[in-house]
C-alpha positions as CSV (number, residue, x, y, z in Angstrom):
1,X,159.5,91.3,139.1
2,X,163.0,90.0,140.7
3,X,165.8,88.6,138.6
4,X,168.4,86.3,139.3
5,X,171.8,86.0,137.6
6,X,173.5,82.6,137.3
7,X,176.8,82.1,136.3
8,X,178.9,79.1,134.8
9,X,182.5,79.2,133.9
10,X,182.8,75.4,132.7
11,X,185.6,73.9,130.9
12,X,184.7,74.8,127.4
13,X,182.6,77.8,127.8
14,X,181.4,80.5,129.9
15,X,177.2,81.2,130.2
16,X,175.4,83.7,132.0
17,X,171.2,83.0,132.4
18,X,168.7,85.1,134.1
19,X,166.2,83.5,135.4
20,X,162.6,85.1,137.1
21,X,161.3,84.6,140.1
22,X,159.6,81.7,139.0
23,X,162.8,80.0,137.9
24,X,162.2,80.9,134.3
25,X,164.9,81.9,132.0
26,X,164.7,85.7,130.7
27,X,168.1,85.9,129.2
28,X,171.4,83.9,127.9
29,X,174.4,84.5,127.1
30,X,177.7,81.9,126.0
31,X,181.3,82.2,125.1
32,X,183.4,79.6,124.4
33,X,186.8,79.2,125.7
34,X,189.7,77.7,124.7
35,X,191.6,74.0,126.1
36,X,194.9,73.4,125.2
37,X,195.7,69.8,125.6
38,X,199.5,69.1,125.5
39,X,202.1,66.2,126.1
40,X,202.3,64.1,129.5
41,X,199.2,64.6,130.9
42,X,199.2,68.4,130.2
43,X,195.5,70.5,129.6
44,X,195.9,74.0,130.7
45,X,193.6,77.2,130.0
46,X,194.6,81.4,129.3
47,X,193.4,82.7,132.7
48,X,192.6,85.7,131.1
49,X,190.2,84.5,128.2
50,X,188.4,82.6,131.4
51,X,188.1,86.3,133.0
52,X,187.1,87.8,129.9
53,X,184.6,85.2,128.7
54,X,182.7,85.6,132.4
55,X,183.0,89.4,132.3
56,X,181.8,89.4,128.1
57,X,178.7,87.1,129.4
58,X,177.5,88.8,132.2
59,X,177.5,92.2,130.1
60,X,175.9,90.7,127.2
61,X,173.1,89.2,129.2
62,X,172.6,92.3,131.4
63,X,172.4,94.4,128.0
64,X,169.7,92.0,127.0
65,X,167.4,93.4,129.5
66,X,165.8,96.8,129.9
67,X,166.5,99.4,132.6
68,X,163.9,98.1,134.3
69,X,164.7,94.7,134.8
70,X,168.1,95.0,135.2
71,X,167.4,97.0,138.3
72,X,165.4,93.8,139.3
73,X,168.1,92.2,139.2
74,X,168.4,91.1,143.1
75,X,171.3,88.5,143.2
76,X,174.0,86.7,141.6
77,X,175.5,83.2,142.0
78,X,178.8,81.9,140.3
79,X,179.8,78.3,140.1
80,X,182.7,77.5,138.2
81,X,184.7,74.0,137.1
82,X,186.1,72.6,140.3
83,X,190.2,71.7,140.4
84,X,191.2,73.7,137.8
85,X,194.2,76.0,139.2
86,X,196.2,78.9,138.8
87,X,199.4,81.2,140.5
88,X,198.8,84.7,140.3
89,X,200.1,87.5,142.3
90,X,198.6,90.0,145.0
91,X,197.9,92.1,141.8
92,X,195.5,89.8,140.0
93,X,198.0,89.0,137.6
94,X,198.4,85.4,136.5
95,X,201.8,84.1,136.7
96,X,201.1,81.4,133.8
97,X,198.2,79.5,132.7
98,X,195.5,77.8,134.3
99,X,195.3,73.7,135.3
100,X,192.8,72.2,133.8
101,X,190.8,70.2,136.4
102,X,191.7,67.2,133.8
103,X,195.6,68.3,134.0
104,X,197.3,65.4,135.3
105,X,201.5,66.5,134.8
106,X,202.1,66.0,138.7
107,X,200.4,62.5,138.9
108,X,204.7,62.0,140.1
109,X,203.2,62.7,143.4
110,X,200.7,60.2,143.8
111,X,203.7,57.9,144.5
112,X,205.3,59.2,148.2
113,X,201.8,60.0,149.2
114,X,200.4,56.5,148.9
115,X,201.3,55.6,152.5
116,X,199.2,58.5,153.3
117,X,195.4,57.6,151.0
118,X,193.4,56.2,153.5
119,X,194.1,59.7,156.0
120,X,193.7,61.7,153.1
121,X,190.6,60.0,151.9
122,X,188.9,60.5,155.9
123,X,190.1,63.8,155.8
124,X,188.9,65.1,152.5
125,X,186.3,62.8,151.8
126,X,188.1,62.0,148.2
127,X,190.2,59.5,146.7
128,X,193.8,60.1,146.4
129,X,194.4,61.5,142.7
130,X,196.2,63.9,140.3
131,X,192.7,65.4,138.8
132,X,192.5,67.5,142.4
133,X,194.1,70.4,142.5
134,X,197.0,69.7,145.5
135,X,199.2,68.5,143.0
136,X,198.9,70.8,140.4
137,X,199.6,73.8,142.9
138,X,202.6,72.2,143.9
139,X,204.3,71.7,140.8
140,X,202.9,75.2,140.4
141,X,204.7,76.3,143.1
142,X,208.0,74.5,142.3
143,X,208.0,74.9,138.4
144,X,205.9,77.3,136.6
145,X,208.3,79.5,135.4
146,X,206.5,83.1,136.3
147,X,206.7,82.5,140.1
148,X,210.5,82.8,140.1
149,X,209.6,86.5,139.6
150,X,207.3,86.7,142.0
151,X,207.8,87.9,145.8
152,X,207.3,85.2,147.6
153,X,204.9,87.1,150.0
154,X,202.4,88.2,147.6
155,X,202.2,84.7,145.5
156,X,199.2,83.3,145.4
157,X,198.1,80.0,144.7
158,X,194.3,79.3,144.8
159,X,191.1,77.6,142.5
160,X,190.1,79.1,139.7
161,X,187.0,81.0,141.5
162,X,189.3,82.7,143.4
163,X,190.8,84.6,141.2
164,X,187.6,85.5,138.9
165,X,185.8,86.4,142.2
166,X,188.6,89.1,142.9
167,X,188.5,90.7,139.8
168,X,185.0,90.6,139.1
169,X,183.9,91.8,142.4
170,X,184.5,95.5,144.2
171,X,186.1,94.6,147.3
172,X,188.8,92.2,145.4
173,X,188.5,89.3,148.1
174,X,191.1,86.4,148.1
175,X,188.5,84.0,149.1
176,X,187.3,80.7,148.1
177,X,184.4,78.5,148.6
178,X,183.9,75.3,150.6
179,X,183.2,73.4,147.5
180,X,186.0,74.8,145.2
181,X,188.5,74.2,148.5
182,X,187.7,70.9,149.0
183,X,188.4,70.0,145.5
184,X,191.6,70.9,145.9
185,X,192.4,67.5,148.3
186,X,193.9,70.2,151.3
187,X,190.5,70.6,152.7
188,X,189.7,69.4,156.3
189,X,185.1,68.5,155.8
190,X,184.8,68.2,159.4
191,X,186.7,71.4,160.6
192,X,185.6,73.3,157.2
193,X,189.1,75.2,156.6
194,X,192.1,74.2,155.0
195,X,194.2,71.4,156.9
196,X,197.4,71.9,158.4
197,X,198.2,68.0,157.7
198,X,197.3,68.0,154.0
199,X,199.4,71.4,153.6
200,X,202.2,69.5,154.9
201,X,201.8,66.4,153.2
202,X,201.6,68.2,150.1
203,X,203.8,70.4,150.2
204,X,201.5,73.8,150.2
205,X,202.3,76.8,153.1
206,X,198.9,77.5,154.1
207,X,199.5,81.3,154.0
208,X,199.1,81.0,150.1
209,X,196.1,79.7,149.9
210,X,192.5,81.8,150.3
211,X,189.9,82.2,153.1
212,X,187.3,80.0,153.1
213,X,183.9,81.0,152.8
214,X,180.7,79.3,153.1
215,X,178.5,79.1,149.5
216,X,176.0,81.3,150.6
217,X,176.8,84.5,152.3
218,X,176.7,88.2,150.8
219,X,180.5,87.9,149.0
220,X,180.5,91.5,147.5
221,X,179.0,93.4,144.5
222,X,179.7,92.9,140.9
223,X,181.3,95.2,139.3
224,X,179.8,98.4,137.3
225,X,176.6,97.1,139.1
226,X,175.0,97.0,142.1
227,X,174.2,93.4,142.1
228,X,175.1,91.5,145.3
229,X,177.1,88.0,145.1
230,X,175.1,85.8,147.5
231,X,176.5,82.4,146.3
232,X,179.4,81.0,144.7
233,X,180.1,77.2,144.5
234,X,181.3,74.7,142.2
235,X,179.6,73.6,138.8
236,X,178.5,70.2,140.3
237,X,177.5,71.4,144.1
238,X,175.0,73.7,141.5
239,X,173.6,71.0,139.4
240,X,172.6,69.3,142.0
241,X,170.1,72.1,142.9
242,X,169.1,72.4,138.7
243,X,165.6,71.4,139.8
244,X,165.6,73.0,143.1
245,X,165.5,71.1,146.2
246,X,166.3,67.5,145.5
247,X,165.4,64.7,147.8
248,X,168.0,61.8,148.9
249,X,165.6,59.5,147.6
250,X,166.6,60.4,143.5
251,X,170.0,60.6,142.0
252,X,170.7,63.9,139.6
253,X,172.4,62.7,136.4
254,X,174.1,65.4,134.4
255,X,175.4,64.4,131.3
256,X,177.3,67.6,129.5
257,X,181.0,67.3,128.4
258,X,181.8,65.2,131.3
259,X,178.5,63.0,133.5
260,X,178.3,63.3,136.9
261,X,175.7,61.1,139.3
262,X,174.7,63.2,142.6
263,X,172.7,62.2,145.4
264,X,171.8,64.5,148.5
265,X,172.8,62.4,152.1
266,X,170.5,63.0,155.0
267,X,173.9,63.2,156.8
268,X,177.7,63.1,156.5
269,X,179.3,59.7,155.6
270,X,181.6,58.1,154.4
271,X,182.4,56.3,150.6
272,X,185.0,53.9,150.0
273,X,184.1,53.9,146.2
274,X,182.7,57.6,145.9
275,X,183.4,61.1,146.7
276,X,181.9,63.0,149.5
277,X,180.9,66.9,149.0
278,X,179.9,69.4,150.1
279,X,175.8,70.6,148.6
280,X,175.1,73.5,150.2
281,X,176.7,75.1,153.0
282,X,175.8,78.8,154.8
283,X,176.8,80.3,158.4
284,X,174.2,78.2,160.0
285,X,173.9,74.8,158.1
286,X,175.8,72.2,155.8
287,X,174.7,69.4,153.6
288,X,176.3,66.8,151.8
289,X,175.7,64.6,149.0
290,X,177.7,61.3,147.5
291,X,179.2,62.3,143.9
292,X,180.1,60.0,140.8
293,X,182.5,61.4,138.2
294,X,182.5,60.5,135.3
295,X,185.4,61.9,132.9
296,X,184.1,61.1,129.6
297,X,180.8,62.0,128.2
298,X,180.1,64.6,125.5
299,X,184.1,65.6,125.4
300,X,184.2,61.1,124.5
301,X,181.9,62.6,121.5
302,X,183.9,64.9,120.5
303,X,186.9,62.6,120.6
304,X,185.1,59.6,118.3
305,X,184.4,62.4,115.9
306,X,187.6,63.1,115.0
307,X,189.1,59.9,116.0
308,X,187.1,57.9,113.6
309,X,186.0,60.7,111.1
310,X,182.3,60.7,112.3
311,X,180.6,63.5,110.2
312,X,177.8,65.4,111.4
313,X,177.8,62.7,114.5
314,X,175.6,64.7,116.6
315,X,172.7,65.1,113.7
316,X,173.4,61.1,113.5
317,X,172.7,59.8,116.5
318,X,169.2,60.0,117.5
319,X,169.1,57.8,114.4
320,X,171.7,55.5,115.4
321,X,170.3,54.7,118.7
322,X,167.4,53.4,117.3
323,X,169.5,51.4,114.0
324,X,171.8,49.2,115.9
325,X,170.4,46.6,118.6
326,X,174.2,44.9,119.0
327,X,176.6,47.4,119.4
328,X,180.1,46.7,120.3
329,X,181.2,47.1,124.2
330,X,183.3,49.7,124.2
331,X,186.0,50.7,127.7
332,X,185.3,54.6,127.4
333,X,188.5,55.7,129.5
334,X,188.2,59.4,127.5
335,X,189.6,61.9,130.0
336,X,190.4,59.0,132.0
337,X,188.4,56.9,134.2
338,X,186.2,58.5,136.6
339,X,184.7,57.3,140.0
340,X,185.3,54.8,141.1
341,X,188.4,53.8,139.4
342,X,190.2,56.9,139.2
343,X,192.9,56.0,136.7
344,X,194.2,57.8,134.1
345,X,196.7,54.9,132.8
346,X,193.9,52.8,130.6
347,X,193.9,53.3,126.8
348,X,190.4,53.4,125.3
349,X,189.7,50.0,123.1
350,X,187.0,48.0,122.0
351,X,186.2,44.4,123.7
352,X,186.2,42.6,120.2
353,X,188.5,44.3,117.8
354,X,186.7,44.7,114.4
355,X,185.7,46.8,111.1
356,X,182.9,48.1,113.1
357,X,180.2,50.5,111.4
358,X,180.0,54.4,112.2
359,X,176.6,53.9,113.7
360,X,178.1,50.9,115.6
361,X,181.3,52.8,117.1
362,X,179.0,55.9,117.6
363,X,176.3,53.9,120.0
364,X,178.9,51.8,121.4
365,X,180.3,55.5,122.8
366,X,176.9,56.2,124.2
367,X,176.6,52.6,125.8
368,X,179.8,53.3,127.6
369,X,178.2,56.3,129.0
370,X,175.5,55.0,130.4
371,X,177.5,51.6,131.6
372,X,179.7,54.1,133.8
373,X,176.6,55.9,135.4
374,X,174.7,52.5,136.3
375,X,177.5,51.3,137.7
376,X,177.6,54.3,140.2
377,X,173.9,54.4,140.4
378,X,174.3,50.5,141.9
379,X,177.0,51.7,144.4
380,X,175.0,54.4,145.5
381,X,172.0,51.9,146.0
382,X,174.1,49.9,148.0
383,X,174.4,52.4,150.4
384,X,170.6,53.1,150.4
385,X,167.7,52.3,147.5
386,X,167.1,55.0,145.0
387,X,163.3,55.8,143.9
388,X,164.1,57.6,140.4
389,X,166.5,59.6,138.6
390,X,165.7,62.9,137.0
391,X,168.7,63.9,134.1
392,X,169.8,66.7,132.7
393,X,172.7,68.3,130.9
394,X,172.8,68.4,126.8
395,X,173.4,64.5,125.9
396,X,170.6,63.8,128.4
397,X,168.1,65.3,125.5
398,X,168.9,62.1,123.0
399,X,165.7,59.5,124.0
400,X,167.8,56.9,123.3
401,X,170.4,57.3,126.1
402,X,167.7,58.0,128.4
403,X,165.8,55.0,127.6
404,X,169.4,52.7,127.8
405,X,169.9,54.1,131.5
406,X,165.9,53.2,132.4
407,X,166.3,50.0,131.0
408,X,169.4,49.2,132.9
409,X,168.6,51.0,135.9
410,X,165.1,49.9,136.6
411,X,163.9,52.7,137.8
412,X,162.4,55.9,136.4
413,X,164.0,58.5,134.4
414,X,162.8,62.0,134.6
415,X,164.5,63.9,132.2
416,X,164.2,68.2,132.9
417,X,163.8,70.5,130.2
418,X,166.4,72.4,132.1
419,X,169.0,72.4,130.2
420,X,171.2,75.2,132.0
421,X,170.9,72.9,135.5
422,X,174.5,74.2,136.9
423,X,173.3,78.3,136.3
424,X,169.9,77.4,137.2
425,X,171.4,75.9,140.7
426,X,173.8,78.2,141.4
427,X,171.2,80.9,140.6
428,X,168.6,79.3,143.0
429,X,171.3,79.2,146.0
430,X,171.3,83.3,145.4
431,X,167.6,83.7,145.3
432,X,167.6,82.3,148.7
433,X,166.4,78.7,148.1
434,X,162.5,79.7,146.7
435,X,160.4,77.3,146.9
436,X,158.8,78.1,143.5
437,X,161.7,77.1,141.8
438,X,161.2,73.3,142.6
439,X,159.9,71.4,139.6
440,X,158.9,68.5,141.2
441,X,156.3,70.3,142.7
442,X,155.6,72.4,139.4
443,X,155.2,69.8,136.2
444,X,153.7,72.1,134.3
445,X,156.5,74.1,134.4
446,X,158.9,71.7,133.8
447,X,157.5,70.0,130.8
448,X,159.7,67.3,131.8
449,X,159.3,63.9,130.5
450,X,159.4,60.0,131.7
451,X,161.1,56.9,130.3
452,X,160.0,54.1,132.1
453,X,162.1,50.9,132.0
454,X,161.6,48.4,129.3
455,X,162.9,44.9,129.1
456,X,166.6,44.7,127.3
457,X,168.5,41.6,128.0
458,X,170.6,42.0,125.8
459,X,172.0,45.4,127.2
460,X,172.1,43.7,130.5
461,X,174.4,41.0,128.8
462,X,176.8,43.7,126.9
463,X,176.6,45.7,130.5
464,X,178.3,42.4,132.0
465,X,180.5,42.2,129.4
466,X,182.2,46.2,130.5
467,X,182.1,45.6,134.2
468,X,184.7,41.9,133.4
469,X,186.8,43.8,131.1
470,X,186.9,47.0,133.0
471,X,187.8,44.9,136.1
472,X,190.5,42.7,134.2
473,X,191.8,45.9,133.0
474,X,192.4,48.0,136.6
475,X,192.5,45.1,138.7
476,X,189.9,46.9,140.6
477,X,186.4,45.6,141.7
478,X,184.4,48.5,141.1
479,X,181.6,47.5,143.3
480,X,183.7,46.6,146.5
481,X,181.1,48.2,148.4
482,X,180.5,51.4,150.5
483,X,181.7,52.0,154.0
484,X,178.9,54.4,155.9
């Protein structure tokens, strides 16, 4: 029976799943991994314990297996957490730590290129902000301390996968992705190569940067195996694919440390509020899907914990969602604010300062959540009309979230059972795109379930409440519409 290997290098730990041929998982593995946050904007990561974590993984979940099946094993895909980059050396050796995707230190930047958004916004299909990787390889270039002893003509200066894929793979490429490149904001999505104009508005040579490689193609062999590398994307351009093939008609909502909101395009287009990626993308074909970020979601969790002293808040919840009926409104800007504000300036705060209850703080985080995701759900509807959603990612597992975004939504929630969508999508881009894998056509293998939506007026009215704040606060309207 064939295996596949799916691998995810996220921002808090590494997994490795095998999964059957059926989609089925045989075997996991996880290692968590350190984030140091720091002053000014500052969250950076020891390249080496990424490395290690991804090698440690794949070798536990491979010793999990017997001879047999791990000569079954037919193909392995890798997605990792977009925008984070390093500088490291024709060597492999890392001249410094990783940037955190949610490092923001050269947000300096942002100011001279402002006469420049709208091209860089055609060209990339992204909004013009620190979180992508551009400026955090320039101020790599120009003050991380290690590259002063570097030659200049073997520096390199690339996404994270780049630099996992060359020392976890025999031929030791210096390649990237489509995904991974265009998240660094010097990507060209029509010409599918790095852009002369973005290099020179930001500052980048070209020559330091990798080769660009579509998702799918035969990429090498893992090491001490002989398993081929037939995909390699980033952790959201997998999750869309958790399930399999998705239709344009359903939005994907992950909901893991941060949410994201993904919804395949029948063709490439434009967002004035969104981002534009890149789905799936091999030597004969490309597809596209609009993308939602946003930053704070189970990391928010994490952060009212120790913020506010919530003990055992996870055990709590389930509970709590069903206690309190008038929660405060509460502007979640955790990790800053994601699509479509982009803003990293906004200090999280309640509406109505009071003595609130645990359980009423604690919901109020989890009503902030799913107030950011409707509101990208409606600017993705005004674009065209969405039929359901189908969720995933661990917070998707609490009912009461669920039944909040049904509610507000109107539409359908599916919620998967699969748990592990970005290895399970990654993993199905390396099989070769089976058919079998696609749970909408397999229920029974899903065990998915449905939360239909219920009358809730007075979410509705707490809903209008964020959106007037949140647009008093960035003098932004978030719903300004989509160009196509």
């Amino acid at each position: 029976m064939a295996n596949y290997l799916g691998v995810d290098q996220g921002s808090h730990s590494s997994r490795a799943v095998m999964f059957d041929k059926n989609g089925d998982v045989v075997g996991t593995a996880v290692q968590q991994v350190a984030l140091d946050r720091g002053e000014d904007g500052r969250v950076e990561q020891d390249c080496n314990e990424l490395l290690d974590s991804v090698r440690t993984v794949i070798r536990q979940v491979l010793s999990g297996l017997d001879r047999q099946q791990q000569q079954q094993v037919q193909a392995c895909g890798i997605a990792t957490q977009r925008s984070t980059a390093l500088a490291w050396d024709h060597n492999g050796h890392a001249l410094g730590p990783a940037l955190s995707w949610q490092d923001v230190r050269a947000r300096e930047q942002l100011h001279e290129l402002r006469p420049y958004e709208t091209e860089i916004r055609r060209l990339t299909g992204l909004p013009l902000t620190a979180y992508y990787s551009a400026t955090k390889l320039g101020w790599l270039l120009h003050q991380q301390p290690g590259i002063a002893k570097c030659d200049p003509a073997e520096l390199r200066l690339s996404p994270l996968i780049s630099y996992l894929l060359f020392h976890l793979l025999k031929s030791r490429p210096y390649m990237t992705d489509y995904a991974n490149a265009q998240r660094t904001q010097l990507f060209d999505l029509d010409l599918l190569d790095w852009s002369e104009r973005l290099c020179s508005l930001y500052g980048i040579e070209r020559r330091l940067l990798p080769t660009c490689v579509p998702m799918c193609a035969h990429h090498g062999t893992l090491l001490d195996t002989q398993i081929p590398v037939t995909a390699v994307c980033g952790d959201q351009n997998a999750a869309i694919f958790g399930g399999g093939n998705p239709g344009p008609d359903v939005a994907q909502v992950n909901i893991g440390s941060g949410a994201f909101v993904l919804r395949k395009l029948e063709r490439l287009s434009a967002s004035g509020t969104q981002l534009t990626g890149i789905a799936f993308a091999d030597s004969q074909a490309v597809s596209y899907m609009r993308e939602a970020t946003i930053n704070g979601a189970g990391n928010a969790l994490s952060w009212a914990s120790e913020q506010w002293q919530l003990d055992h808040l996870q055990q709590q919840l389930p509970g709590w969602l069903l206690q309190v009926e008038q929660p405060p409104v509460f502007i979640n800007t955790i990790g800053g604010l994601g699509t479509p504000w982009m803003r990293d300036d906004i200090p999280s705060s309640f509406v109505i300062e009071a003595d609130y209850s645990d359980a009423e703080k604690a919901v109020a985080v989890i009503e902030s959540i799913v107030f950011m995701i409707q509101l990208n759900i409606e600017l993705m509807q005004a674009e065209a009309p969405l039929q359901g959603l189908e969720a995933s990612g661990g917070l998707s597992q609490l009912d009461g979230l669920c039944q909040k975004l049904s509610n507000l939504s109107g539409l359908v929630l599916e919620r998967s059972d699969v748990i592990e969508a970005t290895a399970r999508g990654v993993a199905w881009l390396a099989a070769g795109r089976p058919d079998a894998w696609n749970l909408a056509d397999n229920s029974v293998v899903t065990g998915s379930e449905c939360f239909a939506p219920q009358p809730d007026q007075p979410l509705h009215e707490r809903y209008q409440i964020f959106k007037t704040h949140i647009q008093r606060l960035t003098g932004q309207d978030p719903q300004g519409g989509a160009e196509s």
